[in-house]
BAMIMAR-951598 format. One record per residue (C-alpha): residue number from 0; x, y, z. Coordinates in Angstrom, 1 decimal, always signed. Layout:
// BAMIMAR-951598
{seq:NUM	xx:X	yy:Y	zz:Z}
...
END
This chain:
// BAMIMAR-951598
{seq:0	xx:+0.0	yy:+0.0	zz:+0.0}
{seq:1	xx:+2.8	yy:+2.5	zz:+1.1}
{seq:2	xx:+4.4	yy:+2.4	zz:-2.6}
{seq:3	xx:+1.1	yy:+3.0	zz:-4.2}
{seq:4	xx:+1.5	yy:+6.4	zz:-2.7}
{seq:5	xx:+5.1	yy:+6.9	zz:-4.4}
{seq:6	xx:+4.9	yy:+7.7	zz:-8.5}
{seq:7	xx:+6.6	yy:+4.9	zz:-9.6}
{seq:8	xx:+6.6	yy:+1.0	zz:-9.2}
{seq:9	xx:+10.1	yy:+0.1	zz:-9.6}
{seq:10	xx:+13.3	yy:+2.5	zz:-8.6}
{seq:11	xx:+16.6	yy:+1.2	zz:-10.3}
{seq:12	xx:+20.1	yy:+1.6	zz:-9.8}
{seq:13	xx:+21.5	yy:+0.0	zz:-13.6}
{seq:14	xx:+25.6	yy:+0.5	zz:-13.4}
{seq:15	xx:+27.2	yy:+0.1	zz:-17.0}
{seq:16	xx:+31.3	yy:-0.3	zz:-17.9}
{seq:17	xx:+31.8	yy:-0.4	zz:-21.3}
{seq:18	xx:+35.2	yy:-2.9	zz:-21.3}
{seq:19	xx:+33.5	yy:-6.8	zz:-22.4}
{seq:20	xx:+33.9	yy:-9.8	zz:-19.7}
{seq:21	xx:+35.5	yy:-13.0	zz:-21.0}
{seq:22	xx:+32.4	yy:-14.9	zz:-20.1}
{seq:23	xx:+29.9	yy:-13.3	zz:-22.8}
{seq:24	xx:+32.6	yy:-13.9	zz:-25.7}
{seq:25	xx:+31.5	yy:-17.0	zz:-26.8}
{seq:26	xx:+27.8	yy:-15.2	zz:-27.2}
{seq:27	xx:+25.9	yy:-13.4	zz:-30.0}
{seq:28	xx:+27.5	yy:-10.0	zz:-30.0}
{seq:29	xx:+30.1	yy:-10.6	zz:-27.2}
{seq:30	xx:+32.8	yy:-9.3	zz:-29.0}
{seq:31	xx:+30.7	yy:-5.5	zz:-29.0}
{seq:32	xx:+30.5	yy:-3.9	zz:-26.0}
{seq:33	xx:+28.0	yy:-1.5	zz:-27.5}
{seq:34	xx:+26.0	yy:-3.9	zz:-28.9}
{seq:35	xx:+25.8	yy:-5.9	zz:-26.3}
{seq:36	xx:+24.9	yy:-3.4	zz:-24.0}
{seq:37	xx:+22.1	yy:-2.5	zz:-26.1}
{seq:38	xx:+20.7	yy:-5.9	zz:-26.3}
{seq:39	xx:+20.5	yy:-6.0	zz:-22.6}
{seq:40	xx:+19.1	yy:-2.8	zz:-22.5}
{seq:41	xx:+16.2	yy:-3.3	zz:-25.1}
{seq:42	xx:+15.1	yy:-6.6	zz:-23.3}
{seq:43	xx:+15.3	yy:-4.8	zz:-19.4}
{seq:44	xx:+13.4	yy:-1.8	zz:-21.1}
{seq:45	xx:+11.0	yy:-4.5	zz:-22.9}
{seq:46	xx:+10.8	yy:-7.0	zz:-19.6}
{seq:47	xx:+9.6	yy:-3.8	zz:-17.9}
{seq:48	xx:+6.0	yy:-3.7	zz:-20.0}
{seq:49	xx:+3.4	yy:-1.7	zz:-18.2}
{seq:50	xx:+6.0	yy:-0.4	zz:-15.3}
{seq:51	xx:+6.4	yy:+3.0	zz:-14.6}
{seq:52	xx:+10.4	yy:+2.8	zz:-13.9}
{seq:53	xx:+12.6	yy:+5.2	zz:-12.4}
{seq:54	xx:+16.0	yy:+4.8	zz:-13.2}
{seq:55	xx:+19.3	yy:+5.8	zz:-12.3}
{seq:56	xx:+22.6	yy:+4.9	zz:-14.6}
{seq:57	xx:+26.1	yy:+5.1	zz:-13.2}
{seq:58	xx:+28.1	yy:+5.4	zz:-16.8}
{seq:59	xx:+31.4	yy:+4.0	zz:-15.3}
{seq:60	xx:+33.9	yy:+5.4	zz:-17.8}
{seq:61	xx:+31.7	yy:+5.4	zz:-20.8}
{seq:62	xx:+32.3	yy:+7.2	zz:-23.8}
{seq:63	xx:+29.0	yy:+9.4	zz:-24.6}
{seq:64	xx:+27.6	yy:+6.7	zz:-27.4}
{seq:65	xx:+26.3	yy:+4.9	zz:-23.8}
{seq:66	xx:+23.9	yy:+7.7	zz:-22.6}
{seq:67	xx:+22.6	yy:+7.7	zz:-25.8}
{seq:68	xx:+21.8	yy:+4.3	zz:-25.3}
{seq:69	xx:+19.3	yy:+5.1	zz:-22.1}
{seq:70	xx:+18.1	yy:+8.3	zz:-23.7}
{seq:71	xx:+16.7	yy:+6.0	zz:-26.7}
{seq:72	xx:+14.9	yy:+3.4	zz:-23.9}
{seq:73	xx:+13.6	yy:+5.7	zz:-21.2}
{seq:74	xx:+11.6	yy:+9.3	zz:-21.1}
{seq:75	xx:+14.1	yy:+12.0	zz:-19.8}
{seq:76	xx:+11.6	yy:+12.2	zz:-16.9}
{seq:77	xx:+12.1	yy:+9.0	zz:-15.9}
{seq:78	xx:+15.7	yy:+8.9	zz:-16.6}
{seq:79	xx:+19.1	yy:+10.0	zz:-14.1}
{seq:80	xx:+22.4	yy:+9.4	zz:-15.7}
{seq:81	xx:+25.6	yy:+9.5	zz:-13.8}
{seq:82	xx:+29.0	yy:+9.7	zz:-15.2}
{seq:83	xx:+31.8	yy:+8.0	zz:-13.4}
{seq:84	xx:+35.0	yy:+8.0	zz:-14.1}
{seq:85	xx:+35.9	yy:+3.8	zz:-14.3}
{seq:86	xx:+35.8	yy:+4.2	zz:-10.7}
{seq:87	xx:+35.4	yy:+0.2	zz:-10.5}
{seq:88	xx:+32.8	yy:-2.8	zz:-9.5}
{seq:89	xx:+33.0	yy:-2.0	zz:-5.5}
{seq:90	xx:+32.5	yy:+1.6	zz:-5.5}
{seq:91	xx:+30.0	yy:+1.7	zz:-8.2}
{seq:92	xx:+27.7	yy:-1.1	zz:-6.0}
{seq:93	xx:+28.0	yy:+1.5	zz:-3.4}
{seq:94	xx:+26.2	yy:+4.0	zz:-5.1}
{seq:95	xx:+23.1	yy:+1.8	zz:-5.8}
{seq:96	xx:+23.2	yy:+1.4	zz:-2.5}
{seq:97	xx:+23.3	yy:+5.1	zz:-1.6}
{seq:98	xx:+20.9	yy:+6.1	zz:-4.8}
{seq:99	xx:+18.3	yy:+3.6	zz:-3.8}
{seq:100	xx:+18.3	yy:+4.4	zz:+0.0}
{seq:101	xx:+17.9	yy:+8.1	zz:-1.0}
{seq:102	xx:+15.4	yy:+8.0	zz:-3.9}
{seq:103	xx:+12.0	yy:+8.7	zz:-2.6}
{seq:104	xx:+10.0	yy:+7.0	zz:-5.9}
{seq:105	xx:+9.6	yy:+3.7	zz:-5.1}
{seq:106	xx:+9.2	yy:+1.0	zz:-2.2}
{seq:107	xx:+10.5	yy:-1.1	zz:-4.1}
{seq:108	xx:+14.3	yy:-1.1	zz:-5.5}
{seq:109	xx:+16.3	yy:-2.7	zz:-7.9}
{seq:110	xx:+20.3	yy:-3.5	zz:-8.6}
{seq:111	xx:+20.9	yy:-3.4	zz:-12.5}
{seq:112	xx:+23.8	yy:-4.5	zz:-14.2}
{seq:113	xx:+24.5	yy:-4.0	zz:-17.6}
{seq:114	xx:+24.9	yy:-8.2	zz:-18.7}
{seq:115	xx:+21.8	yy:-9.6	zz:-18.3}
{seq:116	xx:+19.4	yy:-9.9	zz:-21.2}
{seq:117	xx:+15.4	yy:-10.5	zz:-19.9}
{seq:118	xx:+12.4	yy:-12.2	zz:-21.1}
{seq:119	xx:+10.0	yy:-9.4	zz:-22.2}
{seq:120	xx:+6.7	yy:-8.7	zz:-20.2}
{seq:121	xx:+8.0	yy:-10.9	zz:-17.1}
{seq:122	xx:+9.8	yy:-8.1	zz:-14.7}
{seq:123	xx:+6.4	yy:-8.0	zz:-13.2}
{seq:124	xx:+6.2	yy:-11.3	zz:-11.8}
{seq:125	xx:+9.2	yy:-10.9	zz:-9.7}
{seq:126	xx:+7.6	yy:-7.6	zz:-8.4}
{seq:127	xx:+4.3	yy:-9.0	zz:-7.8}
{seq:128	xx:+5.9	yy:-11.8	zz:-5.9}
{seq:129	xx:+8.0	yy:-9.2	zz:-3.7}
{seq:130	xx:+5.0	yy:-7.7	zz:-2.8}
{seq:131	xx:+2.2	yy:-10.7	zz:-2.3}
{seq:132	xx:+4.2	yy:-12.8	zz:-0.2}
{seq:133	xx:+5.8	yy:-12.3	zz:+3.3}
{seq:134	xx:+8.3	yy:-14.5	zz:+3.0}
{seq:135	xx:+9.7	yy:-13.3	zz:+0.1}
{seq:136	xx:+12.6	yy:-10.8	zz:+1.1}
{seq:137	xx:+14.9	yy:-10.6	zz:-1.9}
{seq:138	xx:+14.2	yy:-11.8	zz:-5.4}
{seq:139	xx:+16.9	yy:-12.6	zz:-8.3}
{seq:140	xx:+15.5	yy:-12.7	zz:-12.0}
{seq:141	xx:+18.2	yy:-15.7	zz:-12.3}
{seq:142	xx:+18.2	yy:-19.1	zz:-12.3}
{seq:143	xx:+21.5	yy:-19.5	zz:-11.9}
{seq:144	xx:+22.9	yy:-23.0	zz:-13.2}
{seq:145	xx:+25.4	yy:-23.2	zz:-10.3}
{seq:146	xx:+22.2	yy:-24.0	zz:-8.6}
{seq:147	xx:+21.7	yy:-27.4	zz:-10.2}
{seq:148	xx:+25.9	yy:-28.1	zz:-10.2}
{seq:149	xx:+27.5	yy:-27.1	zz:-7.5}
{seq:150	xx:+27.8	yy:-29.0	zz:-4.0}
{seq:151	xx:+27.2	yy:-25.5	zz:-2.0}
{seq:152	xx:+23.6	yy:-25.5	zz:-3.1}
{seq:153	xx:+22.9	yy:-29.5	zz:-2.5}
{seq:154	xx:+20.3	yy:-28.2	zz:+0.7}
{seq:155	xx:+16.5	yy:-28.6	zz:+1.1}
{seq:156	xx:+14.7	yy:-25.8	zz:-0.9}
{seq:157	xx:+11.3	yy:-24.0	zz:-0.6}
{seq:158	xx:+8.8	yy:-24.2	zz:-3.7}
{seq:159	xx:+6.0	yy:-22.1	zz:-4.4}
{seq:160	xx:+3.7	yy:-21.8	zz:-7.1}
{seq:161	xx:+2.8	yy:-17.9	zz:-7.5}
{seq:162	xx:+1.7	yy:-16.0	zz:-11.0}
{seq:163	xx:+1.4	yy:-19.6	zz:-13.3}
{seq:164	xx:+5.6	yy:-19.9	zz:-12.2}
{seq:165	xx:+7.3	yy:-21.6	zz:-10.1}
{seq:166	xx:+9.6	yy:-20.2	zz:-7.7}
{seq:167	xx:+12.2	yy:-21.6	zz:-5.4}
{seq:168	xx:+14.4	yy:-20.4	zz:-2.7}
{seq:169	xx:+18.1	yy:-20.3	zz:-3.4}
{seq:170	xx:+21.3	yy:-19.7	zz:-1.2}
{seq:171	xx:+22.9	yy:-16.8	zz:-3.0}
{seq:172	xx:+23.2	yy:-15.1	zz:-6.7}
{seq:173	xx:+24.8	yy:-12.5	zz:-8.1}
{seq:174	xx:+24.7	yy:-8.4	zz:-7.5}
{seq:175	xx:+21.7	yy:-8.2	zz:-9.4}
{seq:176	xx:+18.1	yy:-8.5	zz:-7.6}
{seq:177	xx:+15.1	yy:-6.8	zz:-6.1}
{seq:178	xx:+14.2	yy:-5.9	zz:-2.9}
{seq:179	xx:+12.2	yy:-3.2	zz:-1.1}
{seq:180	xx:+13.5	yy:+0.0	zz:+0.2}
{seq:181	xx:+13.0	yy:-1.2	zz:+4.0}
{seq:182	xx:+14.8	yy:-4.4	zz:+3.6}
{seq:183	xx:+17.6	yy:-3.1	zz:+2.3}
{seq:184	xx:+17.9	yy:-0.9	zz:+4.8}
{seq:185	xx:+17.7	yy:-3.5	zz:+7.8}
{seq:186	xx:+20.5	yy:-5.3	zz:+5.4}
{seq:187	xx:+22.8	yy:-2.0	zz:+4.1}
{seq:188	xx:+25.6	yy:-3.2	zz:+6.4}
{seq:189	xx:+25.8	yy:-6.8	zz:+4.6}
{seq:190	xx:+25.2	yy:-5.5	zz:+1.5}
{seq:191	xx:+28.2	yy:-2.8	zz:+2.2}
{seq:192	xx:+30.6	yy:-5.2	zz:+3.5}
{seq:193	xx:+31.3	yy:-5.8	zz:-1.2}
{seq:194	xx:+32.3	yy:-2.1	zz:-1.0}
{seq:195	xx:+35.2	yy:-3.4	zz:+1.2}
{seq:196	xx:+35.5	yy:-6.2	zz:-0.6}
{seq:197	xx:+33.4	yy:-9.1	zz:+0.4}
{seq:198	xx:+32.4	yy:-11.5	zz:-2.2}
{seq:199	xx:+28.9	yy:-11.7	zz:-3.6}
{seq:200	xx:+28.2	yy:-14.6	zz:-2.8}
{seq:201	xx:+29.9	yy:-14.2	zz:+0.7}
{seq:202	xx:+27.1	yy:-11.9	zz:+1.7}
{seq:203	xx:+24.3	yy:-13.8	zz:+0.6}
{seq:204	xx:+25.7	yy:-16.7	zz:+2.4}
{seq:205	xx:+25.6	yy:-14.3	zz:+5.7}
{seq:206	xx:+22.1	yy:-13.4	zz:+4.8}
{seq:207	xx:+19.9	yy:-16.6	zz:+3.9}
{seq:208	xx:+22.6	yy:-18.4	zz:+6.6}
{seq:209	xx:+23.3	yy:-21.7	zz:+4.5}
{seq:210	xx:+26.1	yy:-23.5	zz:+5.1}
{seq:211	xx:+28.3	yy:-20.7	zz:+7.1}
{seq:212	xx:+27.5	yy:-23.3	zz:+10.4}
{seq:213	xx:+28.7	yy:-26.1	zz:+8.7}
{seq:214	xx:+32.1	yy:-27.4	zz:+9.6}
{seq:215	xx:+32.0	yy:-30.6	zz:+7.4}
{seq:216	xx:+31.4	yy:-28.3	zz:+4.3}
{seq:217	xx:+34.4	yy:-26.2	zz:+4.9}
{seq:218	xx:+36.3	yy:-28.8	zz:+5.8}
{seq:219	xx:+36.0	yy:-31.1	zz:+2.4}
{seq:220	xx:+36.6	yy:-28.0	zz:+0.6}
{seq:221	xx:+39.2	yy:-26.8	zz:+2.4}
{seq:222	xx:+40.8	yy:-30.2	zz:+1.3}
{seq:223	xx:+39.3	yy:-30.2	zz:-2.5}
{seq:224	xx:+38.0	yy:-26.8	zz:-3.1}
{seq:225	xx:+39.3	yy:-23.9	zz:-1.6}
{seq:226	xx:+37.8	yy:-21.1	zz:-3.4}
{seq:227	xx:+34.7	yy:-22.0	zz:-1.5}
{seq:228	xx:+36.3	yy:-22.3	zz:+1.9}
{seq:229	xx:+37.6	yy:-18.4	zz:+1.3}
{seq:230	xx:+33.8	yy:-17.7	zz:+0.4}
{seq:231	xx:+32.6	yy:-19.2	zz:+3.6}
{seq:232	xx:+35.9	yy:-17.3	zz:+5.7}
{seq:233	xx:+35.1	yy:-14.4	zz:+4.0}
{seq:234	xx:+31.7	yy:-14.3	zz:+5.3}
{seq:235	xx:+32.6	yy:-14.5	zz:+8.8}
{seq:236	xx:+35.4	yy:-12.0	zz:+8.2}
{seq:237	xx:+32.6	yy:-9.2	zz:+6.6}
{seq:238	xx:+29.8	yy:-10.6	zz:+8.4}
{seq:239	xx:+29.9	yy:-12.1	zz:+11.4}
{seq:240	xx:+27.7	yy:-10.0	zz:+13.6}
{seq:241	xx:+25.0	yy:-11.1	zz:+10.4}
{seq:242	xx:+25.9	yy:-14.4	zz:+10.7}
{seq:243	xx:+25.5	yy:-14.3	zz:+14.5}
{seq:244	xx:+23.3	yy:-12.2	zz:+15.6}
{seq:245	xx:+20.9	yy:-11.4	zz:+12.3}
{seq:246	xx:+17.7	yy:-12.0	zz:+10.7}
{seq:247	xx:+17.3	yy:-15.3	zz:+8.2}
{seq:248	xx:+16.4	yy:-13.5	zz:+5.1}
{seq:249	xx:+15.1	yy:-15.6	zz:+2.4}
{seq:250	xx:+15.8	yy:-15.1	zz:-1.5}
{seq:251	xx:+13.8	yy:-16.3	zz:-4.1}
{seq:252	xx:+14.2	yy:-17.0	zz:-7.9}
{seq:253	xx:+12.0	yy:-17.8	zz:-10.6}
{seq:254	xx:+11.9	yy:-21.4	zz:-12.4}
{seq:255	xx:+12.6	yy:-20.7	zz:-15.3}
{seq:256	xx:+14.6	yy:-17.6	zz:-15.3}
{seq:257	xx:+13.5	yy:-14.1	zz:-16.2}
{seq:258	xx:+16.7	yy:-13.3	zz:-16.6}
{seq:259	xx:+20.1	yy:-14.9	zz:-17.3}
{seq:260	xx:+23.8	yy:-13.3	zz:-16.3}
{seq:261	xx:+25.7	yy:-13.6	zz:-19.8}
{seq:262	xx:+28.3	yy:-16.1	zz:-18.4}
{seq:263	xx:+28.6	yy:-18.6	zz:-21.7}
{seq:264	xx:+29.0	yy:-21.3	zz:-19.4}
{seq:265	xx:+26.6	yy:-20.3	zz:-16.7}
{seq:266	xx:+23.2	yy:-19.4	zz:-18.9}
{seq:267	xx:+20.2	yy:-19.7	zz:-17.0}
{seq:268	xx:+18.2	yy:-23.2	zz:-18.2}
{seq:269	xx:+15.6	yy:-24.3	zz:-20.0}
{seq:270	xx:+15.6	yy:-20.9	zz:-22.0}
{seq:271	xx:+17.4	yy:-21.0	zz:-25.7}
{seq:272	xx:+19.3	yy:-17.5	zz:-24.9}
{seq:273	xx:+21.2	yy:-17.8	zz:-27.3}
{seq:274	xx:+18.1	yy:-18.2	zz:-30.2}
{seq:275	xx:+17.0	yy:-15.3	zz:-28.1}
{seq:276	xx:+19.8	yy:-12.9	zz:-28.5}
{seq:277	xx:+20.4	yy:-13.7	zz:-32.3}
{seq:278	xx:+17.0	yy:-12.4	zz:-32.8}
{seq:279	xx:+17.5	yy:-9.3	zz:-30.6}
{seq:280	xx:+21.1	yy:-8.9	zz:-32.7}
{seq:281	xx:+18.7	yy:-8.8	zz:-35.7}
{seq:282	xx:+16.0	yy:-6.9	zz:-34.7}
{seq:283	xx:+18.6	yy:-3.7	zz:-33.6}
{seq:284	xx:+20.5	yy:-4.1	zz:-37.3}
{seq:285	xx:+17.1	yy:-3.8	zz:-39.3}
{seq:286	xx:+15.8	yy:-0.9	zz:-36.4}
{seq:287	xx:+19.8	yy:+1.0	zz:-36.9}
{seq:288	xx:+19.3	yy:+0.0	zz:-40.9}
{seq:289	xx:+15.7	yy:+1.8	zz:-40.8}
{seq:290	xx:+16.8	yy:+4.8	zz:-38.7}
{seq:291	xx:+20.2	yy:+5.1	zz:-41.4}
{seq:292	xx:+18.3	yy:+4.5	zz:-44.7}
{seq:293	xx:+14.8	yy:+4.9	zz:-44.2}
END
């Protein structure tokens, strides 16, 4: 009810670099910054359907072709951009966290970043979720495949049925997600501790509380893994009063994905992305081809 009162539905905090990570290579336009970036722009602004969206863009050592980007998708009303200079992955979390705390548009909040391509008309579901169940705290638009592989998600899982989906509880994600502004306020100190550089999935640990209290898991990693043994120290190092002392948040994600993180080897499942993104790669060279020629 409060964010009925506010003018929009969604505030977002979407950060952009224009340098390309080694994991969207192998993928339709990963060789293009630019068009990449506008691929993942057109399917956000497209996912968004029937949304009023306020948003906020932290250009992080962009050249000016990238505003014009956002200027193309958005109504300058709607529209805040914010030119950084390459000031890096921490700092520029920790102005999503100070633009989203601040804004007074939305209840409800959201942590952008610029390599994700969506589903179009589904950002909805994730905020109609947010808001129609009490146990839903933080939601991530992506499945992530880690999910189904790795032995740090092997735990019981809640399922729910909500919106013709289905929806499951997950351990951690990534840096992009949704929440409400009063959450992440209750949570600003976990969510701060990647400024000083926690990992993502560090915090997330500290916040739904899987397997920081097991010594068994930390153990046999310790032994054959020990990247995720640092992830588990790491969160006691950041986040121990959390861990402690703190709330059990849970955080939810939609099965199938609404999203996917453009990691080649890492793609969201039962979605054919990359079908998907060699249509969107088509439909901007005949809409730039149209625009040029008439």
């Amino acid at each position: 009810m409060q964010n009925k009162k506010r003018p929009y539905d969604i505030a977002v905090a979407y950060r952009i670099y224009p340098k390309l990570a080694v994991a969207a290579k192998s993928l339709p336009c990963g060789d293009d910054k630019y068009r990449l970036s506008e691929i993942c722009l057109r399917s956000f602004k497209e996912s968004l359907s029937g949304l009023r969206a306020k948003v906020w863009v932290l250009l992080d050592g962009c050249p000016p072709e990238y505003a014009d980007l956002f200027t193309r998708y958005f109504e300058p009303n709607d529209l805040t951009l914010l030119n950084l200079s390459g000031i890096g992955n921490q700092a520029t979390f920790g102005r999503q966290i100070d633009i989203l705390l601040g804004q007074q548009d939305s209840d409800v909040v959201y942590f952008a970043e610029d390599d994700y391509v969506y589903l179009p008309g589904q950002f909805h579901c994730m905020i109609d979720f947010l808001s129609e169940r009490r146990d839903a705290d933080f939601v991530s638009p992506y499945d992530h495949l880690d999910c189904y592989t790795l032995d740090l998600h092997r735990q019981p899982k809640w399922l729910a049925v909500h919106g013709g989906r289905h929806w499951r509880t997950a351990a951690s994600t990534c840096l992009t997600f949704l929440t409400t502004q009063q959450t992440l306020k209750k949570t600003e100190a976990v969510f701060r501790s990647y400024v000083r550089r926690n990992f993502d999935c560090s915090l997330w640990l500290s916040l739904t509380k899987r397997r920081i209290f097991n010594p068994f898991f930390f153990g046999r990693h310790l032994v054959h893994d020990r990247f995720f043994s640092k992830v588990i120290l790491k969160s006691w190092l950041y986040c121990w009063r959390q861990n402690l002392f703190g709330s059990r948040w849970k955080l939810w994600v939609p099965v199938p994905g609404i999203a996917t993180h453009l990691d080649a080897k890492a793609l969201s499942p039962n979605v054919d992305w990359r079908a998907f993104m060699e249509q969107a790669k088509r439909d901007t060279v005949e809409e730039i081809s149209v625009e040029k020629y008439g």
